[in-house]
N, C-alpha and C positions, 0 to 999 in steps of 0.2 A: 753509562747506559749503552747497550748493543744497540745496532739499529736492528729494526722488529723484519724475518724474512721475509721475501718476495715483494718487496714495496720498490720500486724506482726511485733511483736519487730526487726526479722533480717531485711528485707525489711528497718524499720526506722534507722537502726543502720549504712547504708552503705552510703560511700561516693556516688554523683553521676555528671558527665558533663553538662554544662547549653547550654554551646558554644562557641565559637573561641577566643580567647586572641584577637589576631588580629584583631577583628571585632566589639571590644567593644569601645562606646563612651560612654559621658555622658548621653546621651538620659537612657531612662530607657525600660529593653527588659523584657516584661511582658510572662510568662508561664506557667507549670506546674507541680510539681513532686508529685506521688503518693495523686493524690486526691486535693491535694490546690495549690491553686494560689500564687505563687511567684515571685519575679522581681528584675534585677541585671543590674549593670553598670559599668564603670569607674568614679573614684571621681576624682576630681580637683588635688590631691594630687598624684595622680597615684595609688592609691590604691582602691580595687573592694570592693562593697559592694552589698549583696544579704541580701532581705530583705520576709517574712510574713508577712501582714497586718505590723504592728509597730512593727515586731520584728526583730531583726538584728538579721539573721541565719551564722554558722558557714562558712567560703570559705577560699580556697585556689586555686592558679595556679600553673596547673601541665598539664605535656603532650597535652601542647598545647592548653588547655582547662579551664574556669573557672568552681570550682568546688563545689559542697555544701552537707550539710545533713541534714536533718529533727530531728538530735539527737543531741539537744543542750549541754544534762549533756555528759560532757566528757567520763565521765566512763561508758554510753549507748554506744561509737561508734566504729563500728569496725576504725581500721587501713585503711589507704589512699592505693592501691595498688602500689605493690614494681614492679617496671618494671626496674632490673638491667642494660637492653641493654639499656634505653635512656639516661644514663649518660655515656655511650661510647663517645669518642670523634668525632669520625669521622661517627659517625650515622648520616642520614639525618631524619627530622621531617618534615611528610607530612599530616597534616590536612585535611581531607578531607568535611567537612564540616559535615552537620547535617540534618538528612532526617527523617521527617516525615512519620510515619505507622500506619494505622489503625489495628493494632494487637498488644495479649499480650506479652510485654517486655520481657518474658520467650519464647515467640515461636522464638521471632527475636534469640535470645541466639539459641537456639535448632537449630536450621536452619541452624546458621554459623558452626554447628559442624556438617552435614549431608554430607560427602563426598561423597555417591549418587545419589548424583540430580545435581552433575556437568557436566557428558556428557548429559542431556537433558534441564537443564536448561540454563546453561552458555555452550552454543554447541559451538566448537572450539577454546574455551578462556580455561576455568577450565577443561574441559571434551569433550571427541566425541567417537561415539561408531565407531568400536567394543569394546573401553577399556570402559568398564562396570562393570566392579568385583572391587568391594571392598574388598581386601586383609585383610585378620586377623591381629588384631592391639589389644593393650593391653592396659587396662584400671587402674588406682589404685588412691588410695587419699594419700595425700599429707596434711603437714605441722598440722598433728592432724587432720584431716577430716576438715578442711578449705577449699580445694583445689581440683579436680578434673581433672588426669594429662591423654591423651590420646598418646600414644606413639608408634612408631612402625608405623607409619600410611604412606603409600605409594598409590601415584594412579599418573596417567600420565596425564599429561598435553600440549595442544597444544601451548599455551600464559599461561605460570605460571606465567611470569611478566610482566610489560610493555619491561624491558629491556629480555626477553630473547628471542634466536633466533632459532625457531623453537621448536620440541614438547621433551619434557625432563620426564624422571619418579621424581616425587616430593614425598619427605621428607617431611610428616607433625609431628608436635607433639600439640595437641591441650593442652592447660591451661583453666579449668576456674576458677575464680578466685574470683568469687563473683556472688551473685545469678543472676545479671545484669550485666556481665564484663567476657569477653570472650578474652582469645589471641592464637593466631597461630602464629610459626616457623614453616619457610618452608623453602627450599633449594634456598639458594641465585643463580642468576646466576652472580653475580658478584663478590662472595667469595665464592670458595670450602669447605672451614672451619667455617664459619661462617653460621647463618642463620640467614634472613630477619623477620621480627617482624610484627606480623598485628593484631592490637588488636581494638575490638566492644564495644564499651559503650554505656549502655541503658537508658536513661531516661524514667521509667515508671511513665506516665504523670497521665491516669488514669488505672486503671483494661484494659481497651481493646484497649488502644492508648500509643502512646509510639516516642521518637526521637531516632532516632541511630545518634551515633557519633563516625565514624572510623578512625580512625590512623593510621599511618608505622612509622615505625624506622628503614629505609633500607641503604643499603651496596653501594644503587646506587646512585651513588655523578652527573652524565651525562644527565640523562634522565631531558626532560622539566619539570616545577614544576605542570602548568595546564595540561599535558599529564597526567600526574601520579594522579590525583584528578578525572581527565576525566574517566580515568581506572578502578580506584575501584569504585569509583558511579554509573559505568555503571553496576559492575556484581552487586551491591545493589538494584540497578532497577530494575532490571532481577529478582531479590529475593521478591522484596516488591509486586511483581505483585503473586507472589503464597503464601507469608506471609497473603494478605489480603483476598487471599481466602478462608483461612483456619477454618472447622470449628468442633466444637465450637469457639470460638473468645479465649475463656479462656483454657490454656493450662490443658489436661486432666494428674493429678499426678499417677491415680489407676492403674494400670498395664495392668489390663484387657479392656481398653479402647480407644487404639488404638493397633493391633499390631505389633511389632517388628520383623525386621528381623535380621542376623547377623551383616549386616551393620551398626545396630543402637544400637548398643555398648553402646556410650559414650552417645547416646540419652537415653538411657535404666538408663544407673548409676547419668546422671544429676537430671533425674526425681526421683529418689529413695532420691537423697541427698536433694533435696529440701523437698519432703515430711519429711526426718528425722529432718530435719532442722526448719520446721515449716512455710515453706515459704509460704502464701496463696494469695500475691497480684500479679494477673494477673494469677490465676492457677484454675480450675474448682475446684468445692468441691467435697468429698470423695463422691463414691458413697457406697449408702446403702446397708449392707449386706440380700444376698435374704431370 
């Protein structure tokens, strides 16, 4: 197999989610990642096959998802993402399925890190004003400059979980973890010591389209399984409807191109890693020095 044009080595190098374990038959689910057309199923034997034209591309199941990459030679691929809480025993794994967006797979990322736009966008659920300040919160990379860790992050909530009862100040620490792959810790209401796990994986289908595919790995063994899908879908909703109005469609990397305020921190330092990094699919090109 060629590699597919205009894609960046790290872009091809990354693992990425097709879709739900649980929802795979033998039929064959035809779709997209960075540019070419792919299609994956369950075989007769129980085991998944993901395929390019005639080529049988790398997969694996993980986190409730089947999974692939575009980087055949072994030694092109990064590492599968290490998510230590889903092999906690008494974690609950909540699927939330897979939503289609007409935006770039780096905005969808930027967005889930925007603590911001929760009291106007997710009003009474994430956020309600008057709490509107985004607290100072610390930024630093992680694991060799792999990693991208947001920490120190507080803001109040009226509904931070499906289970919690009434409005709580919430603990975040954002992770990203890959140019397409995003997770948040935030303050369990159902473990004081513990926190609840809520991680974004992006399937960049092409440059300006993209699946999201969200996860829990939560502390809350009680709550109904379609309530808890119902929940996070909804504030995705709420998010895709200002995702797709964003524009340019291709997230701007230059600094001087949109601006930043305090609260966009982590917005500020994801954009710098990916330009150092080299990331160019789904990201506007540099603009020209005047």
């Amino acid at each position: 197999m060629t590699s597919p044009a205009n894609v960046d080595p790290v872009s091809l190098s990354q693992w990425y989610p097709l879709g739900m374990i649980e929802a795979l038959s033998d039929n064959w689910v035809q779709t997209m990642l960075l540019g070419v057309v792919i299609r994956f199923r369950r075989m007769a034997d129980g085991s998944v096959e993901v395929e390019h034209g005639a080529h049988a591309l790398p997969c694996c199941e993980r986190y409730g998802y089947v999974w692939t990459t575009l980087a055949t030679d072994p030694s092109l691929r990064d590492a599968m993402i290490r998510i230590d809480e889903a092999d906690e025993p008494d974690r609950r794994l909540v699927c939330c399925g897979s939503v289609a967006v007409n935006a770039s797979g780096l905005r969808v990322i930027e967005n889930f890190l925007d603590m911001a736009h929760f009291p106007f966008v997710h009003t009474d659920i994430l956020g309600a004003e008057p709490h509107t300040e985004v607290q100072r919160y610390t930024v630093e990379t992680r694991d060799d400059g792999k990693e991208i860790w947001a920490t120190d992050c507080r803001f109040f909530q009226p509904q931070a979980a499906l289970s919690a009862e009434g409005g709580i100040m919430t603990d975040y620490i954002y992770r990203i973890a890959g140019p397409f792959a995003t997770l948040l810790y935030k303050t369990s209401p159902d473990d004081d010591q513990r926190k609840d796990v809520i991680a974004l994986f992006v399937q960049p289908m092409t440059a300006g389209t993209c699946r999201a595919h969200p996860v829990m790995f939560l502390l809350d063994d009680h709550s109904d399984l379609d309530a808890l899908v119902e929940f996070q879908q909804t504030i995705f909703l709420q998010d895709r409807i200002i995702l797709e109005s964003q524009r340019p469609v291709a997230m701007p990397l230059d600094a001087a191109s949109e601006i930043p305020t305090l609260a966009d921190r982590s917005s500020v330092a994801y954009r710098r890693w990916l330009k150092a990094r080299g990331v160019t699919f789904g990201a506007g090109a540099a603009r020209a020095a005047a």
